[in-house]
C-alpha positions as a printed Julia matrix, in Angstrom:
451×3 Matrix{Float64}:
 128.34   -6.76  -54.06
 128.46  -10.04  -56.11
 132.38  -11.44  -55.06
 132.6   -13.72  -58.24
 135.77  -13.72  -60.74
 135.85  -13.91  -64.77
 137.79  -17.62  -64.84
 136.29  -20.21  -63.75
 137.35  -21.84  -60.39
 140.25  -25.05  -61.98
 139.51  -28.97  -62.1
 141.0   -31.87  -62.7
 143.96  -31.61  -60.39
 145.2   -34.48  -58.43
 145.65  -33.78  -54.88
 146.32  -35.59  -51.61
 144.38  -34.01  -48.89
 145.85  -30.6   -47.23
 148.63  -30.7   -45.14
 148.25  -30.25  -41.3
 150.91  -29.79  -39.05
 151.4   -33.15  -38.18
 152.7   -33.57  -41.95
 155.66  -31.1   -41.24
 158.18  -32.15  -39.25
 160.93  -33.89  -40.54
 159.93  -32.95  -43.98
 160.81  -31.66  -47.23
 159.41  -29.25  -49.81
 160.73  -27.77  -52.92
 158.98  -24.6   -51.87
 158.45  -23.29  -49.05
 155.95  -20.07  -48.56
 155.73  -18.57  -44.84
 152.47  -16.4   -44.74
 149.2   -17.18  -45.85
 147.29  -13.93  -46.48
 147.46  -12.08  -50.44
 150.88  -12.88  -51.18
 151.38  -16.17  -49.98
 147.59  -16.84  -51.49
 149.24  -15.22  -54.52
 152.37  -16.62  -54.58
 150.25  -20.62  -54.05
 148.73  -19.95  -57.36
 151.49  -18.88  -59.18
 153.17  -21.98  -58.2
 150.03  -24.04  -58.69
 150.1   -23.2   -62.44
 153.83  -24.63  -62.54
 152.86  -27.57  -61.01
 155.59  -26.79  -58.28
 155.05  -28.54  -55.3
 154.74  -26.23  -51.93
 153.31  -25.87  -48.58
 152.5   -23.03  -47.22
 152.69  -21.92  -43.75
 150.68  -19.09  -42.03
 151.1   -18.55  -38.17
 147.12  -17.91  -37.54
 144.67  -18.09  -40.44
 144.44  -17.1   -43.85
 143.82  -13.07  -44.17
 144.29  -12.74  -39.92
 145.4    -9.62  -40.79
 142.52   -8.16  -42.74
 140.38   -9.96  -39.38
 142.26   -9.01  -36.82
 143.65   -5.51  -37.27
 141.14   -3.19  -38.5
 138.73   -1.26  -37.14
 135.0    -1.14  -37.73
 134.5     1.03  -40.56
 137.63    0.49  -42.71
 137.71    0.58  -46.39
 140.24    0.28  -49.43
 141.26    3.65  -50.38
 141.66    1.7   -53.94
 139.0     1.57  -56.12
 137.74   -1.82  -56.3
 138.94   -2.75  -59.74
 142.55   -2.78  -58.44
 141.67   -5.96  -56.39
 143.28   -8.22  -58.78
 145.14  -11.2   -57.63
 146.74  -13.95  -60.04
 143.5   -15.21  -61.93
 141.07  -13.42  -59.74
 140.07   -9.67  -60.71
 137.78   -8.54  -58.88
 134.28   -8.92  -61.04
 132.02   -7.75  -58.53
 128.96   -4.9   -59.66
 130.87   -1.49  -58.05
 133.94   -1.48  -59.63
 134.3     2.29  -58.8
 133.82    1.52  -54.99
 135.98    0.56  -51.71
 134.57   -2.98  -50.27
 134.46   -2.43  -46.31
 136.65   -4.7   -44.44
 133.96   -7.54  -44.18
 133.85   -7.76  -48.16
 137.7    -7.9   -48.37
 137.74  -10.83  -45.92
 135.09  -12.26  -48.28
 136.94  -11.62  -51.43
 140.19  -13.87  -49.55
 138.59  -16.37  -48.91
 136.89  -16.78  -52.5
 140.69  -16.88  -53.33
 141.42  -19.23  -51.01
 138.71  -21.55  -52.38
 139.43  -21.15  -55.59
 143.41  -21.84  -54.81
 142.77  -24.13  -52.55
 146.54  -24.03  -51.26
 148.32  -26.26  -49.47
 148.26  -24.11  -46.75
 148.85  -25.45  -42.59
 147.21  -22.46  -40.45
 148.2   -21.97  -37.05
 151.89  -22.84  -37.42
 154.59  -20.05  -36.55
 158.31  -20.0   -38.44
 160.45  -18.58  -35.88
 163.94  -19.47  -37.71
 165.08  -19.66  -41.07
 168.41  -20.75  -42.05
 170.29  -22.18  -44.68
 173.13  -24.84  -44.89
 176.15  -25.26  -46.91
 174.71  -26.98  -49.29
 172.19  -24.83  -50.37
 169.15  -26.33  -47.8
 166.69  -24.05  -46.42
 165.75  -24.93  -42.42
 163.02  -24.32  -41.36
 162.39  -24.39  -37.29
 158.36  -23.81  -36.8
 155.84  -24.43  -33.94
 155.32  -27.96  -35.44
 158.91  -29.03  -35.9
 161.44  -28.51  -38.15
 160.84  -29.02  -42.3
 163.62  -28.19  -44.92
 163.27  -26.59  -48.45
 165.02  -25.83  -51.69
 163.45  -22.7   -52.01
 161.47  -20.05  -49.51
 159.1   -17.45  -50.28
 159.18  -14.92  -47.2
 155.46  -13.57  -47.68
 154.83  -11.9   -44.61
 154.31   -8.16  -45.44
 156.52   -5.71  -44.39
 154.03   -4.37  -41.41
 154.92   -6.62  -38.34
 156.36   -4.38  -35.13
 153.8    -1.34  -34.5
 156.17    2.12  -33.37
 156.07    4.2   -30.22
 158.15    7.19  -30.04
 160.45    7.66  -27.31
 159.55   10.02  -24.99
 161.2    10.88  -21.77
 158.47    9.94  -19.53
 155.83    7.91  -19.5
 152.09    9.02  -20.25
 150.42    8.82  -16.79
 149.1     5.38  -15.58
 145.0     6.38  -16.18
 145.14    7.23  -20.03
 144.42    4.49  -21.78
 146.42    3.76  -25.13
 145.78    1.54  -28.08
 147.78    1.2   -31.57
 146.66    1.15  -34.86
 146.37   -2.26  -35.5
 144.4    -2.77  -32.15
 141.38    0.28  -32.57
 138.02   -1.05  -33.5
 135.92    2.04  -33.07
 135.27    5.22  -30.1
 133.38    2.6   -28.09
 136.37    0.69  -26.63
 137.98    3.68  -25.38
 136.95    5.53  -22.41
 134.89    8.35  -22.32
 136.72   11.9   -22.78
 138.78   13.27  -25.71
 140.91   11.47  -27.56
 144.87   12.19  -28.85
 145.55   10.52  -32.52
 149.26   10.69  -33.17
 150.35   10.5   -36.34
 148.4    11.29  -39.77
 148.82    8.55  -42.49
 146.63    6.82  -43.48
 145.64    4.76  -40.69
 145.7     8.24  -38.29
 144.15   10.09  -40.2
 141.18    7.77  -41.24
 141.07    6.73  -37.39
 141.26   10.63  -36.65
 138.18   10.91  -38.7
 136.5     8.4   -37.45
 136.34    9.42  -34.02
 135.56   13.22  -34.95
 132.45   11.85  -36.79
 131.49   10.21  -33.5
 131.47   13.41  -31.98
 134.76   13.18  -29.78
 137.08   15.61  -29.25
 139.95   14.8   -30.99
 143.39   15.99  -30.44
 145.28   15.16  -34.17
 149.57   15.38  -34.29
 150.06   15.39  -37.94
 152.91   13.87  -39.45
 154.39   14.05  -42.57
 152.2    12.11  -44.86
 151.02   13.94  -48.02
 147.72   14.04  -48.91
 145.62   13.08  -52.47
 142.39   14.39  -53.26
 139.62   11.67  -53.6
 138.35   12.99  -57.46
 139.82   15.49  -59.92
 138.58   16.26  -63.25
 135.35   14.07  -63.22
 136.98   11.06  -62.46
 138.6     9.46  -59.53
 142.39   10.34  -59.02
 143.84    6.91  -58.6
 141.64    6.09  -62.48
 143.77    8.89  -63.44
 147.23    7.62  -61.69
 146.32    4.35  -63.64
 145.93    5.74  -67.25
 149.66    7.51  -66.76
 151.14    4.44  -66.32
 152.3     5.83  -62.63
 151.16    1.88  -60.79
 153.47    0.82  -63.05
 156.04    2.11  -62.87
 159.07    0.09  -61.25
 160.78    1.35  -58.03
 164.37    1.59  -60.66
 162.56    4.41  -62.29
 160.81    6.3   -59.59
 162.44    9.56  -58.9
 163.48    8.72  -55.2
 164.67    5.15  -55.94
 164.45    3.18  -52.94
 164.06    5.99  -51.01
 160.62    5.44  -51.68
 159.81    2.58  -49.73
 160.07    4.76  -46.65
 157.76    7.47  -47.82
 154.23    7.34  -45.32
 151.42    6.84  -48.02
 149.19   10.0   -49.05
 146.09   10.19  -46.81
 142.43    9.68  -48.22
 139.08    7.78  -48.0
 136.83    5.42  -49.52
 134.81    6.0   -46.63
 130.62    7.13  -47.71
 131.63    6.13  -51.98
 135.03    8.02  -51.54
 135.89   11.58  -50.38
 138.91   13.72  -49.36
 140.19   13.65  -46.15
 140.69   17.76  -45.07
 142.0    18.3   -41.91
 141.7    21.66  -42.23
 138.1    21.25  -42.56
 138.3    19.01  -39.38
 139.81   21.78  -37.53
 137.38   24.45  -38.78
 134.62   21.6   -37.17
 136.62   21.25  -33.76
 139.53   18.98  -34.05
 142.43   20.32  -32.51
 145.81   19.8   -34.9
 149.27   20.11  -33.46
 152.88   19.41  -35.02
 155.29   16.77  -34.37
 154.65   15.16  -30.9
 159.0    15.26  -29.5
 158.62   14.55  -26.12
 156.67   13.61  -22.76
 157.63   15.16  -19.68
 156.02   16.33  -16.22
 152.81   15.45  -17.83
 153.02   18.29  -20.6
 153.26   16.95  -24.09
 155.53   18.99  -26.25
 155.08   19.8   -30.13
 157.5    20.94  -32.8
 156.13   24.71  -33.92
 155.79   23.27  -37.84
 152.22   22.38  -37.88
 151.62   24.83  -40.26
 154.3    24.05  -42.94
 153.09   20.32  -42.68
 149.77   21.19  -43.43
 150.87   23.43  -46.28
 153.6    20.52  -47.36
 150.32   17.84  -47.81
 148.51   20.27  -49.59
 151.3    20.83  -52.54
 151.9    17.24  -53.0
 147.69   16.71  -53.55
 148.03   19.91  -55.82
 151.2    18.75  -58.0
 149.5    15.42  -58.54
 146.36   17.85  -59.98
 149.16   19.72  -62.29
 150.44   16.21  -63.68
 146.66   15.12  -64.45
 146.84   18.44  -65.77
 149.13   18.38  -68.2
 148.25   14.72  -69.59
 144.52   16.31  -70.18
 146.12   18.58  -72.49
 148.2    16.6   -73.88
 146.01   13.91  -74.71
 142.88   16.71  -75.02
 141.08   14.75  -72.92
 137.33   16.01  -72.96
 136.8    16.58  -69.22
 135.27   19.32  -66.8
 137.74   22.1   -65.48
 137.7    22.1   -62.11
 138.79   24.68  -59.72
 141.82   23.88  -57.6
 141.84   23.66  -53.65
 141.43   26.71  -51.16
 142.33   26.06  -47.76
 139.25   26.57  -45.19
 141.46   27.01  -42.16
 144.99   28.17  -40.93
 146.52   27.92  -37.37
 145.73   30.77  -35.36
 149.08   30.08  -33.26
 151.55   26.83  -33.46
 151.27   24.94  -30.03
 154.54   24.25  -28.26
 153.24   22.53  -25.66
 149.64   20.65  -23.94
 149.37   20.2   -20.13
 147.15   17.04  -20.18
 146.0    17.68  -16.99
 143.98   20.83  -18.71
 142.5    18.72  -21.36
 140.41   15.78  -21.33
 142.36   13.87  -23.12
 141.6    10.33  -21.9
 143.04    7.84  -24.63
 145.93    8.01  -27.16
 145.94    6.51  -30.29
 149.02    5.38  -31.82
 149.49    6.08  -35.54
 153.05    6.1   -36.62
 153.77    3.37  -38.32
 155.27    0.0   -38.0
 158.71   -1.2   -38.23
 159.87   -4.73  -40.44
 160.7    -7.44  -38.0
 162.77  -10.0   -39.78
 165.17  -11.35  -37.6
 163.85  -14.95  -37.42
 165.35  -14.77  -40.82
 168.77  -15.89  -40.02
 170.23  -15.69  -43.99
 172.48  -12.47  -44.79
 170.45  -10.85  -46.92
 169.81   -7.37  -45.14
 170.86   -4.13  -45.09
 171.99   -2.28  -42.13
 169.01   -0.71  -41.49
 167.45   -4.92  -40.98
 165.65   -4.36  -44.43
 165.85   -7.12  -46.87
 168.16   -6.24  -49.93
 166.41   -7.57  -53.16
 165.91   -6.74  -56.73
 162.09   -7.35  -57.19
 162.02   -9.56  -54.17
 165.2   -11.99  -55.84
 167.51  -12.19  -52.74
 171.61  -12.89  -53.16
 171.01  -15.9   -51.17
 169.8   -18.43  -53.71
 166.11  -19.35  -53.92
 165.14  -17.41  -50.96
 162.58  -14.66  -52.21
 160.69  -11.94  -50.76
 157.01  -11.12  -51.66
 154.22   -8.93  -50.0
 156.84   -5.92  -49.4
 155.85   -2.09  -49.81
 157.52   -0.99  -53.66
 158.9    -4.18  -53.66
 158.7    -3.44  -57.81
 156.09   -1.13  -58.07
 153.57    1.22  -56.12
 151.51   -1.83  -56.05
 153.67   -4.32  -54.53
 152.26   -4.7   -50.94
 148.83   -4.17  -52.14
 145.85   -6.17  -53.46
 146.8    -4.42  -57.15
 149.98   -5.72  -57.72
 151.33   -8.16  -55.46
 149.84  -11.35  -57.74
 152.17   -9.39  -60.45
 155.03   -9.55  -58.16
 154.16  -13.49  -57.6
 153.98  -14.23  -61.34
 157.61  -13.0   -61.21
 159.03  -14.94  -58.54
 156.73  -18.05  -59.89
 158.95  -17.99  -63.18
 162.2   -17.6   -61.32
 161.55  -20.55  -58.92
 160.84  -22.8   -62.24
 163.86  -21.82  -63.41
 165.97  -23.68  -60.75
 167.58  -27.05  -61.12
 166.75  -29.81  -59.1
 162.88  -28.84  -58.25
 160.98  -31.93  -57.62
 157.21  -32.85  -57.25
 157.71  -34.52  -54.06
 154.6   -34.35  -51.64
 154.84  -34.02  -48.13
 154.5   -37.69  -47.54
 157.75  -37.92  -50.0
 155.53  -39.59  -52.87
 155.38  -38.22  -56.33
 152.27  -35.53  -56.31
 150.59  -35.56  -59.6
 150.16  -31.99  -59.84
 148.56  -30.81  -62.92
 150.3   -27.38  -64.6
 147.13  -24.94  -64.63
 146.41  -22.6   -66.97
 145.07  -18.98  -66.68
């Protein structure tokens, strides 16, 4: 796969040499962006084109997270041609396919080069505050810097969750999160418990049942989507309605959407459905919620079978709305019959005596919570959320960029965030006082860049 891009890389700008984290103490910026993987890449360029001077700062290294906290054979479950940050579509030769997690890294840091931010790696922000006179502070690893204006680009993925459970697990299971699984080979020998069934658990859950472990799979509540419909692949179809589009203001749950866990599916082998039914039928062992942890006997809610029947009807309503547009528009596609499920619990497990299994290693698979409490500015909600319309805080010129439905479906993905970023870019020019002061405090000829 050819990682090139349609524009051509930009020249002519006047630069002094990157800034390392020597150059940030004691200094100021007009902008300030803290996190240096899509966003803040995104957000760089957007500014770039302004010729608004910035720095941005990124705790490890540019796309850590992409390096760092997935496991061997992960893949987009987006098509390829949704990889389009600001001035860099994606323009490689499978358009239709999911790069593996080696190709994404690649495609970063062909952004990176062709940004070529200001960006200081390896420095963490650990406060943010603002004075009375409208100054942001910034205290990082390397000292303290000041700005008129911060983008917080850090995601909205930073605290993995374990439930509570009333004991425990015992002392010789091993357990790993999400973020931290790589493949079957760094867990122990034996079966192995998956809890939770996004899309993280479920791909993981996969994963390991193609290995040929046992796996033990608590499914959540995240919906599922099938892979193709129609002769063409769902998310193509998704597109065409306008449904990535659409802003959070419209959606029919509002904000309420942010929360919702993200419909389950693979671009695993060219793309495919994930069926955990079929799983089952094959040997995986599905229970419902995990609740509790006691006397080493896991216990289950009894509503395995009402999730599994709840993912089902979201996949098939979202094959009723393609549906309806086919008509509509009498679009000349193949019929295609709809879904039959290929297995049904038998019985809904209450509870699992781990003793009697050989259940070895847990996965954990239920999500992450925000972490933003370096951020000491009232801008949240009660809930520690930050409250924003498209990412504009109340707190003048501080900004929030990277976040899941920040605007759209899009938001906290490689598909829309650089949209996002093009937003925020023309409401930072829009501020008084914004200077082209570089962070050696002389004037920084920085030339406005076209797209």
């Amino acid at each position: 796969m050819a990682l090139t891009t349609d524009t051509a890389p930009h020249t002519g700008t006047s630069r002094h040499r990157p800034p390392g984290p020597a150059d940030l103490a004691g200094r100021h910026w007009p902008v300030a962006v803290v996190g240096g993987g899509q966003a803040g890449l995104s957000m760089s360029r957007c500014l770039q084109r302004r010729g608004i001077d910035h720095v941005v700062l990124e705790r490890a290294e540019v796309a850590h997270s992409w390096k760092t906290y997935r496991w061997d054979t992960f893949c987009l479950v987006t098509p390829n041609w949704q990889c389009r940050l600001p001035d860099f579509p994606y323009a490689g030769d499978d358009p239709h396919g999911f790069m593996v997690r080696e190709q994404i890294v690649d495609y970063l840091e062909a952004y990176r080069a062709f940004v070529d931010p200001p960006v200081v790696e390896g420095v963490e922000v650990t406060r943010l505050s603002r004075d009375e006179r409208g100054t942001y502070h910034l205290t990082t690893s390397a000292g303290g810097l000041t700005a008129d204006q911060v983008v917080v680009a850090t995601g909205g993925y930073h605290t993995p969750i374990t439930p509570p459970l009333s004991q425990p697990l015992p002392a010789g299971i091993a357990q790993v999160q999400s973020q931290d699984y790589r493949s079957g080979a760094q867990l122990p020998p034996g079966e192995v418990l998956v809890v939770g069934s996004g899309q993280s658990g479920a791909q993981i859950a996969e994963d390991l049942h193609l290995e040929g472990r046992q796996v033990h799979l608590v499914v959540g509540d995240a919906p599922r989507v099938a892979r193709f419909y129609r002769g063409r692949d769902v998310t193509d179809w998704l597109a065409e309605m306008g449904y990535y589009d659409m802003p959070v203001t419209e959606h029919p749950r509002r904000e309420a959407v942010r929360a919702q866990a993200n419909h389950y599916v693979t671009g695993r082998d060219g793309g495919r459905d994930i069926d955990l039914r079929a799983h089952a039928r094959d040997g995986m062992r599905l229970y419902g919620l995990l609740t509790d942890h006691r006397d080493g006997v896991l216990h289950f809610d009894t509503d395995l079978t009402r999730r599994l029947d709840h993912a089902d009807e979201v996949s098939e309503s979202i094959k009723d709305t393609i549906d309806r547009y086919v008509a509509e528009k009498q679009v000349d596609v193949p019929v295609e019959p709809r879904y039959t499920p290929v297995w049904r619990p038998a019985r809904e497990v209450s509870e699992l005596r781990l003793a009697h299994t050989g259940i070895t290693s847990v996965v954990w698979c239920i999500g992450f919570r925000q972490d933003f409490r370096w951020v000491d500015v009232p801008v949240f909600s009660g809930r520690g959320a930050p409250a924003h319309t498209r990412g504009v805080t109340s707190s003048p010129g501080l900004y929030f960029l990277g976040l899941p439905w920040l605007w759209t479906w899009g938001s906290g993905r490689l598909s829309g965030v650089g949209r996002d970023a093009e937003h925020l870019g023309e409401r930072i020019g829009s501020r008084r006082g914004l200077t082209s002061t570089g962070p050696r405090g002389d004037v920084c000829n920085v030339l406005a860049l076209g797209s």
